[in-house]
PyMOL Python script that loads the backbone (N, CA, C, O; Angstrom):
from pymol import cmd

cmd.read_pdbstr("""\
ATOM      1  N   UNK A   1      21.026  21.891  -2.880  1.00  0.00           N
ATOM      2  CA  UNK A   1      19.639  21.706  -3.259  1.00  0.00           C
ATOM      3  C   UNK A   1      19.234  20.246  -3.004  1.00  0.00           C
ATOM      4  O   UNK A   1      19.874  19.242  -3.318  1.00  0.00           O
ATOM      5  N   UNK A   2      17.925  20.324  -2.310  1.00  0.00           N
ATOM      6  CA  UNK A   2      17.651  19.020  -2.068  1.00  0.00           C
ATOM      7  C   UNK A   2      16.950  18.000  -3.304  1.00  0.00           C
ATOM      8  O   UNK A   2      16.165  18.625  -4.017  1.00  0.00           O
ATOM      9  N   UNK A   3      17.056  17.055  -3.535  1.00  0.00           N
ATOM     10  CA  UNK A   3      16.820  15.829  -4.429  1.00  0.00           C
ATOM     11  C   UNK A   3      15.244  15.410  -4.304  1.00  0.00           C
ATOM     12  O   UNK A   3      14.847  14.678  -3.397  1.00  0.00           O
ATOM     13  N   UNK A   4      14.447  15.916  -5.243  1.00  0.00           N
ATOM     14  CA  UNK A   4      13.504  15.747  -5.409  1.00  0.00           C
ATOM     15  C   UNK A   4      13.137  13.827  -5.568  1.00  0.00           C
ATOM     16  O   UNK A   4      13.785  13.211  -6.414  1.00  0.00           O
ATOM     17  N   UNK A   5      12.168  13.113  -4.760  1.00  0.00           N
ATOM     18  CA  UNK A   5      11.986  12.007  -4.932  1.00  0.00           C
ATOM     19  C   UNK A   5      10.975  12.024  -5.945  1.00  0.00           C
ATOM     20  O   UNK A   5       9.968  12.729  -6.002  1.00  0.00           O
ATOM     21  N   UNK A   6      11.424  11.065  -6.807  1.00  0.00           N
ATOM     22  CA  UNK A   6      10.309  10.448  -7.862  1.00  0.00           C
ATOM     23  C   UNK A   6       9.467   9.507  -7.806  1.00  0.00           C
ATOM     24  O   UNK A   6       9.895   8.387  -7.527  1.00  0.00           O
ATOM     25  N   UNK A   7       7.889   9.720  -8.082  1.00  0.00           N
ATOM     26  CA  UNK A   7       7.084   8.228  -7.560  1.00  0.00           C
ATOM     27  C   UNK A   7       7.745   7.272  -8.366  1.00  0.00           C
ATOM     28  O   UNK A   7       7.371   6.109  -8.219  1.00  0.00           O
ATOM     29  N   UNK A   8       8.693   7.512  -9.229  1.00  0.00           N
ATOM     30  CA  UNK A   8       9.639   6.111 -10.177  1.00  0.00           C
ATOM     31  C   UNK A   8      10.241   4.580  -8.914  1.00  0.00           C
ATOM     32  O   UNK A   8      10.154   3.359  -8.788  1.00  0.00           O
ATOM     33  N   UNK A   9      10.778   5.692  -8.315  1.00  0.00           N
ATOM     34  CA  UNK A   9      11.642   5.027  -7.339  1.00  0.00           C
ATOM     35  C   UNK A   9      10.841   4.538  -6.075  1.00  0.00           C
ATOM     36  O   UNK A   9      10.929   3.384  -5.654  1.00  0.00           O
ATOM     37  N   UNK A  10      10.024   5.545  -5.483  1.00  0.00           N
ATOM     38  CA  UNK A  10       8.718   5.217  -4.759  1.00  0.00           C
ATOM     39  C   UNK A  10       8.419   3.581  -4.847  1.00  0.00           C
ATOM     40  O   UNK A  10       8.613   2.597  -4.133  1.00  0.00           O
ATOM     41  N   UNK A  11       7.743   3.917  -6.344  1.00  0.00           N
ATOM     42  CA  UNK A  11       6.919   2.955  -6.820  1.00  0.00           C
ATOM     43  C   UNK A  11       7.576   1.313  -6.970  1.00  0.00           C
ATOM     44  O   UNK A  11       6.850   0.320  -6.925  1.00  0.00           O
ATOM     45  N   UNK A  12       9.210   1.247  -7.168  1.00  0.00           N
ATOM     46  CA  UNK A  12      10.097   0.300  -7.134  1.00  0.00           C
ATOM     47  C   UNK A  12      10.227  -0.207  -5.703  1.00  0.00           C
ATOM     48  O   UNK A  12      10.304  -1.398  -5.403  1.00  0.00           O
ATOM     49  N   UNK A  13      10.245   0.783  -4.875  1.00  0.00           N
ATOM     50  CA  UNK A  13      10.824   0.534  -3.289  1.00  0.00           C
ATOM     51  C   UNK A  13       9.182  -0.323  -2.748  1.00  0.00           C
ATOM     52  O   UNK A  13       9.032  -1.227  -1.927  1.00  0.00           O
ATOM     53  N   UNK A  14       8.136   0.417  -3.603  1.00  0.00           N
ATOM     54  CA  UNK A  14       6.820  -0.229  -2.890  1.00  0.00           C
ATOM     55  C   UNK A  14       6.488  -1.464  -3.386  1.00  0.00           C
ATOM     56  O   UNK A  14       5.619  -2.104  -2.795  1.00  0.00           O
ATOM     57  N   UNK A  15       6.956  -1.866  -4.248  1.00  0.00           N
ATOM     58  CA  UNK A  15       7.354  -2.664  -4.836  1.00  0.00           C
ATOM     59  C   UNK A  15       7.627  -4.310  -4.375  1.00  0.00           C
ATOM     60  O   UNK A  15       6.972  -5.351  -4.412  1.00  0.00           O
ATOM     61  N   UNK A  16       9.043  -3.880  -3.903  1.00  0.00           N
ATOM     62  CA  UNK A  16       9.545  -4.482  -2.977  1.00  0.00           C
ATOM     63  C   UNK A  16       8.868  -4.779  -1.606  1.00  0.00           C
ATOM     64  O   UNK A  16       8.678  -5.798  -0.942  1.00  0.00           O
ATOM     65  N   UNK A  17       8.631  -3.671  -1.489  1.00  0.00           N
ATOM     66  CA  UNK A  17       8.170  -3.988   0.538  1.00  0.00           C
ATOM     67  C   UNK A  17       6.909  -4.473   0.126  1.00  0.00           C
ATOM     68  O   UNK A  17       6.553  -5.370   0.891  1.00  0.00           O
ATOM     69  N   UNK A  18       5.964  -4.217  -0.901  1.00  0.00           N
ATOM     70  CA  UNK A  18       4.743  -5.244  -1.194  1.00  0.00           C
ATOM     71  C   UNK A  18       4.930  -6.556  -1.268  1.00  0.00           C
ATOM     72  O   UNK A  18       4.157  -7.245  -0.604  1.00  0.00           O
ATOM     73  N   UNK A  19       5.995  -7.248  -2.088  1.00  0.00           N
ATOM     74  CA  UNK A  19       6.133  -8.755  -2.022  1.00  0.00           C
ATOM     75  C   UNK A  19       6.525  -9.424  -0.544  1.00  0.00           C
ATOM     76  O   UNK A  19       6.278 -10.570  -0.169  1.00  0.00           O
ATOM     77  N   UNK A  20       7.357  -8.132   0.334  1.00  0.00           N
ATOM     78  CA  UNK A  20       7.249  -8.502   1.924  1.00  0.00           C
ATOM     79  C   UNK A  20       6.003  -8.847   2.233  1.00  0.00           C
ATOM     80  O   UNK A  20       5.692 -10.003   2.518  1.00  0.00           O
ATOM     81  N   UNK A  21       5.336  -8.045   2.208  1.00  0.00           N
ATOM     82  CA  UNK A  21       4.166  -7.699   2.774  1.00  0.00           C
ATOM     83  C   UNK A  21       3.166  -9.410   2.404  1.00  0.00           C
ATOM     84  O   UNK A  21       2.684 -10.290   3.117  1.00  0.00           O
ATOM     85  N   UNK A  22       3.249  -9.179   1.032  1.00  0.00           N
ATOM     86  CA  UNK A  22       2.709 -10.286   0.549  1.00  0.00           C
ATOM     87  C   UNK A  22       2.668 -11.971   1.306  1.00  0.00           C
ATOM     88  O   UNK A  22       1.792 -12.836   1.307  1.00  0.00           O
ATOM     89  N   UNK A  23       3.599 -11.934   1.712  1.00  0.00           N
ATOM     90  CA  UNK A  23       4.349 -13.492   2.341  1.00  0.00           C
ATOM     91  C   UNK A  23       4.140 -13.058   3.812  1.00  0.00           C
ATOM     92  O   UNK A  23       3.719 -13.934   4.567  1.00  0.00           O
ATOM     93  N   UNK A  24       4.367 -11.874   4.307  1.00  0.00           N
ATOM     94  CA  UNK A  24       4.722 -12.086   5.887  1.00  0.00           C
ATOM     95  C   UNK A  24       4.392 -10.660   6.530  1.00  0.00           C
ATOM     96  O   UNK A  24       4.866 -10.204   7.571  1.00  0.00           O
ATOM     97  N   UNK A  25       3.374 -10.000   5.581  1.00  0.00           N
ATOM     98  CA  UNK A  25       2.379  -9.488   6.529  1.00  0.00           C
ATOM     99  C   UNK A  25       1.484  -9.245   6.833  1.00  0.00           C
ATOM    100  O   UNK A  25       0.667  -9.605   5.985  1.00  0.00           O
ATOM    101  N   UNK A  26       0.886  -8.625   7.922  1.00  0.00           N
ATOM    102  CA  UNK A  26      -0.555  -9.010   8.451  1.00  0.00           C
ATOM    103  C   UNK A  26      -1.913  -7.909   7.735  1.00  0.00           C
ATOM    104  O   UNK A  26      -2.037  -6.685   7.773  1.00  0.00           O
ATOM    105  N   UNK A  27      -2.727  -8.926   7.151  1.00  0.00           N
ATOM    106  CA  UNK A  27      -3.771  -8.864   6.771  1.00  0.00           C
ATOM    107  C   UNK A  27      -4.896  -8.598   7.240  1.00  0.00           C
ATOM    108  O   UNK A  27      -5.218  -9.493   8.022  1.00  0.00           O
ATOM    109  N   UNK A  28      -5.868  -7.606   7.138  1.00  0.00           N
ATOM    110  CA  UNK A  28      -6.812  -7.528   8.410  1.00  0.00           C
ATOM    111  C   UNK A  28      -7.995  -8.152   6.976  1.00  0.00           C
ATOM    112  O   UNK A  28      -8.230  -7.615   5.894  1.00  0.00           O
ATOM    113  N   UNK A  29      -8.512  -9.418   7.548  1.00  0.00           N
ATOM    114  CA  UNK A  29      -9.575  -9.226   6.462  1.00  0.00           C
ATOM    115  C   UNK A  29     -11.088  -9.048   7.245  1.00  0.00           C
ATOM    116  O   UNK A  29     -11.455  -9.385   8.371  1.00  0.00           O
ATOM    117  N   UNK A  30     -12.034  -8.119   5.726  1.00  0.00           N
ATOM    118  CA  UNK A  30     -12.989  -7.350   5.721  1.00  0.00           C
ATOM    119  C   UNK A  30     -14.316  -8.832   5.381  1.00  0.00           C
ATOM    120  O   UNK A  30     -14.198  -9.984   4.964  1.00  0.00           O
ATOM    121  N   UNK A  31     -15.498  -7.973   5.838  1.00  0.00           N
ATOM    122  CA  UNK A  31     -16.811  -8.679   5.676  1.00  0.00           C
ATOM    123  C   UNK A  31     -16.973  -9.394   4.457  1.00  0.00           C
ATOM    124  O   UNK A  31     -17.585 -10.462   4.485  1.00  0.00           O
ATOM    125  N   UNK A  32     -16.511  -8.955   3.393  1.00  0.00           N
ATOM    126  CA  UNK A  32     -17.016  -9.465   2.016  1.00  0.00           C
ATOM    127  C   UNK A  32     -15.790 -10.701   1.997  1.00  0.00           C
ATOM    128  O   UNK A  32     -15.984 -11.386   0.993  1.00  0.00           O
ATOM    129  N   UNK A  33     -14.982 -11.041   2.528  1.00  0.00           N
ATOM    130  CA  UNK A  33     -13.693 -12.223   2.203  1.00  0.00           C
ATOM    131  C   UNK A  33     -12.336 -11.520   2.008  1.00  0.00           C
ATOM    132  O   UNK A  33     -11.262 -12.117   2.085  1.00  0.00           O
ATOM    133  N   UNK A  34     -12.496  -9.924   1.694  1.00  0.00           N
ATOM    134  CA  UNK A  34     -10.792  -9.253   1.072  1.00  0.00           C
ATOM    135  C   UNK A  34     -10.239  -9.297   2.117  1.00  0.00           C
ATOM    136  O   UNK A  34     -10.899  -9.298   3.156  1.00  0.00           O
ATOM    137  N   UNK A  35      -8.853  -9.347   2.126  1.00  0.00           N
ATOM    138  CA  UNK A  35      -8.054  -9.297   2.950  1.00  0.00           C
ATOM    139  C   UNK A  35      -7.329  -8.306   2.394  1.00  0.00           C
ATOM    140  O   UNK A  35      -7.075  -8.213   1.193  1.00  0.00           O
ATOM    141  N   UNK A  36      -6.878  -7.318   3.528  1.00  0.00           N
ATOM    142  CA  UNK A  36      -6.062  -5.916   3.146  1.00  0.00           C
ATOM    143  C   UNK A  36      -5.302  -5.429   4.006  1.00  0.00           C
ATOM    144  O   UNK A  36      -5.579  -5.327   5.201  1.00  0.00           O
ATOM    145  N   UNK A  37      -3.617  -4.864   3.139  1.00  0.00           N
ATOM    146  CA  UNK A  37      -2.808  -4.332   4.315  1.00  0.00           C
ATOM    147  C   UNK A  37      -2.564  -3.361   3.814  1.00  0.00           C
ATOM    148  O   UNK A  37      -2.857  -3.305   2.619  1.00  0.00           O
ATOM    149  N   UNK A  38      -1.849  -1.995   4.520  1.00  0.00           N
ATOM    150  CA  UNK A  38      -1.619  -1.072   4.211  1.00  0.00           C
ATOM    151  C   UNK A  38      -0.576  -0.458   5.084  1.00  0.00           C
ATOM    152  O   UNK A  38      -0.590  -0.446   6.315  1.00  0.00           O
ATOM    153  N   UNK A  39       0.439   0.111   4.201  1.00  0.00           N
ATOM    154  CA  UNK A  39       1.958   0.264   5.014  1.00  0.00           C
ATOM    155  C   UNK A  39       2.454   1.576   3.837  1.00  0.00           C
ATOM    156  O   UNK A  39       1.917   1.848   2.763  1.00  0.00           O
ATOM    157  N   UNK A  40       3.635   2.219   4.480  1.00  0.00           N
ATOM    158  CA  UNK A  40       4.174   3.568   4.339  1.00  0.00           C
ATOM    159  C   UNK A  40       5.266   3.160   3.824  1.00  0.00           C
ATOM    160  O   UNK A  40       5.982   2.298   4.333  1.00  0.00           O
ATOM    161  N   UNK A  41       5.556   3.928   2.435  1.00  0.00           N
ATOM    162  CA  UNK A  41       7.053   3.526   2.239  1.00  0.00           C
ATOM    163  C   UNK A  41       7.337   5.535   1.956  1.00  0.00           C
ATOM    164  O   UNK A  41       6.569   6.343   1.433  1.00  0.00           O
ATOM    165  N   UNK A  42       8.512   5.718   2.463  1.00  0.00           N
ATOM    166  CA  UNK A  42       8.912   7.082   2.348  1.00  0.00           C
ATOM    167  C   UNK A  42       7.608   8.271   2.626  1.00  0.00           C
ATOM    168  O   UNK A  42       7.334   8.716   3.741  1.00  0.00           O
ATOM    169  N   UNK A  43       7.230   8.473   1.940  1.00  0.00           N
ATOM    170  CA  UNK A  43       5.899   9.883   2.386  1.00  0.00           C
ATOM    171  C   UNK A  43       4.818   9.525   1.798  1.00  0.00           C
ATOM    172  O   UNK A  43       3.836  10.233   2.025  1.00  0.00           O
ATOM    173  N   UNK A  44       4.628   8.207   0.770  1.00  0.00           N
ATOM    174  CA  UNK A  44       3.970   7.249   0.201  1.00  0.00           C
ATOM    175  C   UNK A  44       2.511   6.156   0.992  1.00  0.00           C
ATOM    176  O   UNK A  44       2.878   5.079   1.463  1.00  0.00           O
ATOM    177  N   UNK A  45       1.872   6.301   1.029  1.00  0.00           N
ATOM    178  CA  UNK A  45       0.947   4.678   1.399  1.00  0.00           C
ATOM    179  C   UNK A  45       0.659   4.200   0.333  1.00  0.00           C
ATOM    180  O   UNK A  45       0.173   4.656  -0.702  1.00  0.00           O
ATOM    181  N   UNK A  46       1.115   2.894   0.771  1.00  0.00           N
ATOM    182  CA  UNK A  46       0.491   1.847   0.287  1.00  0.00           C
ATOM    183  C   UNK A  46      -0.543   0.856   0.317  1.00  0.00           C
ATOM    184  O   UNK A  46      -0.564   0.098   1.286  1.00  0.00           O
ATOM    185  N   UNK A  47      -1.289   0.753  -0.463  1.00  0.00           N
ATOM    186  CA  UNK A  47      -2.749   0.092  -0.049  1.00  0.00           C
ATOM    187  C   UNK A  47      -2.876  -1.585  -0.649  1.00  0.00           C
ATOM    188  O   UNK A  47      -1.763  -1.634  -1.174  1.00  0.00           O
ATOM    189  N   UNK A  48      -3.319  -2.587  -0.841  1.00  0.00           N
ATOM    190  CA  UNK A  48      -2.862  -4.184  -0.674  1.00  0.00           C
ATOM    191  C   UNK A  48      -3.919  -4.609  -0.720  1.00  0.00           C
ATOM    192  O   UNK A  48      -4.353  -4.645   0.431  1.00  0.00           O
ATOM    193  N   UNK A  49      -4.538  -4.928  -1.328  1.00  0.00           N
ATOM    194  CA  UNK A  49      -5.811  -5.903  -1.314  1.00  0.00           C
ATOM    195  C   UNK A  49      -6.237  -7.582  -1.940  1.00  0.00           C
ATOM    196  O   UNK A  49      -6.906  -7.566  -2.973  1.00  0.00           O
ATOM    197  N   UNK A  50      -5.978  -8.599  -1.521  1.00  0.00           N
ATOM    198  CA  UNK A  50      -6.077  -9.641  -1.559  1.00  0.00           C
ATOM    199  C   UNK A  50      -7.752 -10.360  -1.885  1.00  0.00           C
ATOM    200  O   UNK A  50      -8.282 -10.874  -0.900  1.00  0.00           O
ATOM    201  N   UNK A  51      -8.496 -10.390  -3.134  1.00  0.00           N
ATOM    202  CA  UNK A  51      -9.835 -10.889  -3.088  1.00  0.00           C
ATOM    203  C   UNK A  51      -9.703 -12.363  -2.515  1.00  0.00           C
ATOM    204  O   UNK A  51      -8.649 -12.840  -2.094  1.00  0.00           O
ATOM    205  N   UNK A  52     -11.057 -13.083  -2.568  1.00  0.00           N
ATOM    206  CA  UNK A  52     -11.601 -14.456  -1.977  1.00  0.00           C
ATOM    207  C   UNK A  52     -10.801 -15.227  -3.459  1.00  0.00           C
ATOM    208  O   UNK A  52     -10.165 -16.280  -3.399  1.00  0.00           O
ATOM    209  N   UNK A  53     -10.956 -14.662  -4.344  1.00  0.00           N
ATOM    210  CA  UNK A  53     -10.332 -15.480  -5.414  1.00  0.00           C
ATOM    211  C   UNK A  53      -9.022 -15.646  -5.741  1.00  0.00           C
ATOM    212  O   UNK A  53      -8.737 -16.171  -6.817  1.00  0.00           O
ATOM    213  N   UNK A  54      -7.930 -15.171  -4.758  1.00  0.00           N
ATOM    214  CA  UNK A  54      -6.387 -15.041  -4.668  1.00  0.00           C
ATOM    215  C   UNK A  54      -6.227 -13.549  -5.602  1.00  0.00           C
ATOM    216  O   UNK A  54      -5.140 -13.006  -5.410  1.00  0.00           O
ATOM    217  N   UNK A  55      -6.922 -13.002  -6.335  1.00  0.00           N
ATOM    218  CA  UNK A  55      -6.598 -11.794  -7.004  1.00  0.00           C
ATOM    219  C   UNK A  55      -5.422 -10.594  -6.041  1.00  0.00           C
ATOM    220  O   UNK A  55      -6.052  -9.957  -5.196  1.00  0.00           O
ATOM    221  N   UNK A  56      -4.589 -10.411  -6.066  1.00  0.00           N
ATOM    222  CA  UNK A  56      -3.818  -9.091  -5.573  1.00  0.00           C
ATOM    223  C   UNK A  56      -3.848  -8.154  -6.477  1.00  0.00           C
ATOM    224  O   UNK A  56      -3.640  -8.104  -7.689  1.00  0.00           O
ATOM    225  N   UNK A  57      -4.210  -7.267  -5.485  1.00  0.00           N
ATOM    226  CA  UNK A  57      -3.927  -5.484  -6.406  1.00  0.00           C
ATOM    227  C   UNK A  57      -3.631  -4.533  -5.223  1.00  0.00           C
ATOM    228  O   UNK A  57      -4.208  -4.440  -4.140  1.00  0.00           O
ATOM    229  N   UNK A  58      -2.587  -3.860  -5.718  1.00  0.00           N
ATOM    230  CA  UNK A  58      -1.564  -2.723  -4.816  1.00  0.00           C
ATOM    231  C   UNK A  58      -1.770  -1.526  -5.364  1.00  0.00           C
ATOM    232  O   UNK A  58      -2.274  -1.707  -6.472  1.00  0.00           O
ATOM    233  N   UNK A  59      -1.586  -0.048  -5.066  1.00  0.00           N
ATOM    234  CA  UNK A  59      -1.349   1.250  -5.421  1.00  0.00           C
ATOM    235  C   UNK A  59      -0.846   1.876  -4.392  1.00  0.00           C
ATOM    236  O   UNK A  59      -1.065   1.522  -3.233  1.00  0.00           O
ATOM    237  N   UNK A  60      -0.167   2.805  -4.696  1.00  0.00           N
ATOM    238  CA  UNK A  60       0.470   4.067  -4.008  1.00  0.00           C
ATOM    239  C   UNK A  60      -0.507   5.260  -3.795  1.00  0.00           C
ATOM    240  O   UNK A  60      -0.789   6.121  -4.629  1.00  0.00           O
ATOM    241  N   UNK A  61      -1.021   5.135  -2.382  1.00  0.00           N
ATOM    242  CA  UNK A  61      -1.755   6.208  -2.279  1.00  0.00           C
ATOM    243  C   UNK A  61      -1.074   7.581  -1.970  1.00  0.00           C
ATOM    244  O   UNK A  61       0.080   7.996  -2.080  1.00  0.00           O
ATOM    245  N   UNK A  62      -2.153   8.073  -1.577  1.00  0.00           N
ATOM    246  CA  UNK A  62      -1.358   9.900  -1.344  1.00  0.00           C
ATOM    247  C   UNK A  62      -1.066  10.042  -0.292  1.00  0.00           C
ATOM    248  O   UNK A  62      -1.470   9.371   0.658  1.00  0.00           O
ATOM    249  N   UNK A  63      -0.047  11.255  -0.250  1.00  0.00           N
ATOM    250  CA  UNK A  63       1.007  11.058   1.207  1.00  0.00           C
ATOM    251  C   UNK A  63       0.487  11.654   2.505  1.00  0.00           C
ATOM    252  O   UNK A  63       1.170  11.635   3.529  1.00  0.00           O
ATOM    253  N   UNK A  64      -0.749  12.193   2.450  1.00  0.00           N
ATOM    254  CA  UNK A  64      -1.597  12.457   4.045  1.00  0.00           C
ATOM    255  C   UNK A  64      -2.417  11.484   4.356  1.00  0.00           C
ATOM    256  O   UNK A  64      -3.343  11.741   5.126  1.00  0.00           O
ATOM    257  N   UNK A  65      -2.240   9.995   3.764  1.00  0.00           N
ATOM    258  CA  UNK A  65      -2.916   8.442   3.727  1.00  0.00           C
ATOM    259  C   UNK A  65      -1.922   8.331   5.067  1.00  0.00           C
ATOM    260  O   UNK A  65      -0.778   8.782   5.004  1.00  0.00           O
ATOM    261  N   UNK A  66      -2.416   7.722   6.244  1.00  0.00           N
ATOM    262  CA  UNK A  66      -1.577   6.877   7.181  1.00  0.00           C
ATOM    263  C   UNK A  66      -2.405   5.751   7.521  1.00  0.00           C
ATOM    264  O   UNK A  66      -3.612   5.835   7.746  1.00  0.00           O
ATOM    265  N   UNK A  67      -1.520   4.382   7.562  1.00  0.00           N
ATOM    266  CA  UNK A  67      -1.655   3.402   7.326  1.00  0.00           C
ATOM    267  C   UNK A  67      -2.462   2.756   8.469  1.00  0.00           C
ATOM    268  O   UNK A  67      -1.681   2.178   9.225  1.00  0.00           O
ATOM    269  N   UNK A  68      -4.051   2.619   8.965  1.00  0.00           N
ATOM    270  CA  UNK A  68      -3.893   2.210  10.216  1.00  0.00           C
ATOM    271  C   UNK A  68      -5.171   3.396  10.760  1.00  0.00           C
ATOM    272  O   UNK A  68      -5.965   3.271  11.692  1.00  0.00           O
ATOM    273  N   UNK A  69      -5.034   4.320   9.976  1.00  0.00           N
ATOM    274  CA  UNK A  69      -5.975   5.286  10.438  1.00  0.00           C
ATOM    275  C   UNK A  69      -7.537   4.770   9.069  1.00  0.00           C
ATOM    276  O   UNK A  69      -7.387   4.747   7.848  1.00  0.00           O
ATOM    277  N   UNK A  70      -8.693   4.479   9.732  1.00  0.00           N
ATOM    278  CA  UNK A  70      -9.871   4.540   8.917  1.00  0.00           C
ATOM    279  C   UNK A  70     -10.184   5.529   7.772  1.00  0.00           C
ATOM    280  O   UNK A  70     -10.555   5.282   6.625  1.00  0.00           O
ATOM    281  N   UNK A  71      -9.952   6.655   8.347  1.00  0.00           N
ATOM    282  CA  UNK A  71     -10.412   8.017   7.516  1.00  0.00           C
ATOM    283  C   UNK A  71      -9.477   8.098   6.670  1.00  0.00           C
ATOM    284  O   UNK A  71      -9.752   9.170   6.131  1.00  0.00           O
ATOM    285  N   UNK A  72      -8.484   7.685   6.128  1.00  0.00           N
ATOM    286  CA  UNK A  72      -7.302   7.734   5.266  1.00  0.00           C
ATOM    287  C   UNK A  72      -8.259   7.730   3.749  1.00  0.00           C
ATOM    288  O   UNK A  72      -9.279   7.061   3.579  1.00  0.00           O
ATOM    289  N   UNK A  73      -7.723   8.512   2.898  1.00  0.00           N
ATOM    290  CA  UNK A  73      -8.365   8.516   1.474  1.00  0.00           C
ATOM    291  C   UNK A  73      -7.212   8.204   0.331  1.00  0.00           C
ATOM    292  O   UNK A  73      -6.225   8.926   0.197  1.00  0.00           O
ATOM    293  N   UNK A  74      -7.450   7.113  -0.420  1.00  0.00           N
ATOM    294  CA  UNK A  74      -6.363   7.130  -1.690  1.00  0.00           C
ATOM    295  C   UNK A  74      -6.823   7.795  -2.528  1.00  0.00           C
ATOM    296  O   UNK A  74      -8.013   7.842  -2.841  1.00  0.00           O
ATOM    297  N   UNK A  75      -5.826   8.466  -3.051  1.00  0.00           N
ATOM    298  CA  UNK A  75      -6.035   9.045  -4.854  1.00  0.00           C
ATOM    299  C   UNK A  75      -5.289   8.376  -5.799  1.00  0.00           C
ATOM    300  O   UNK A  75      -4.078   8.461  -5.597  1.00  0.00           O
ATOM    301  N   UNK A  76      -5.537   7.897  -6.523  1.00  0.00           N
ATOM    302  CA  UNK A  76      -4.338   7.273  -7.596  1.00  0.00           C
ATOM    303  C   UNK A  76      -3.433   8.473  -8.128  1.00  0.00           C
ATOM    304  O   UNK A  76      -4.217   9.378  -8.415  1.00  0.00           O
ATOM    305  N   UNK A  77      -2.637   8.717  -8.283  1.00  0.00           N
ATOM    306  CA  UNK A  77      -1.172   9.086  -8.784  1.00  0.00           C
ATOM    307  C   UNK A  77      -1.297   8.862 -10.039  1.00  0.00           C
ATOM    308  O   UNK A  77      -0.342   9.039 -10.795  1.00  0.00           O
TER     309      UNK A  77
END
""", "prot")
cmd.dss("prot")
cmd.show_as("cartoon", "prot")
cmd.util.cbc("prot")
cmd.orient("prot")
């Protein structure tokens, strides 16, 4: 039987590859000043948003989100 993944562990691993992300990766920034990245961890997206005021905020979007495509929709979990 296969091993069901938990967003527990998800959420640890995104975690991680967010503070990558944070330092050393690429940011596309938007009209208003945000700067935003968005990357896949396991069946997971992740979404990254950086305000004009240094604010960061991350979530785990839903897993038919691909990173890179416009039309991508998050749901919070």
């Amino acid at each position: 039987m296969e091993e069901k993944k938990s967003t527990k562990n998800v959420f640890s691993v995104a975690k991680g590859a967010f503070e990558w992300v944070k330092d050393h990766g690429t940011w596309d920034k938007q009209a208003d000043g945000t700067f935003r990245a968005a990357f896949a961890v396991e069946s997971f997206a992740v979404n990254v948003e950086r305000t004009p005021a240094g604010k960061i905020k991350w979530r785990i979007g839903s897993p038919d989100y691909i990173p890179g495509q416009a039309k991508g929709k998050f749901r919070k979990r």
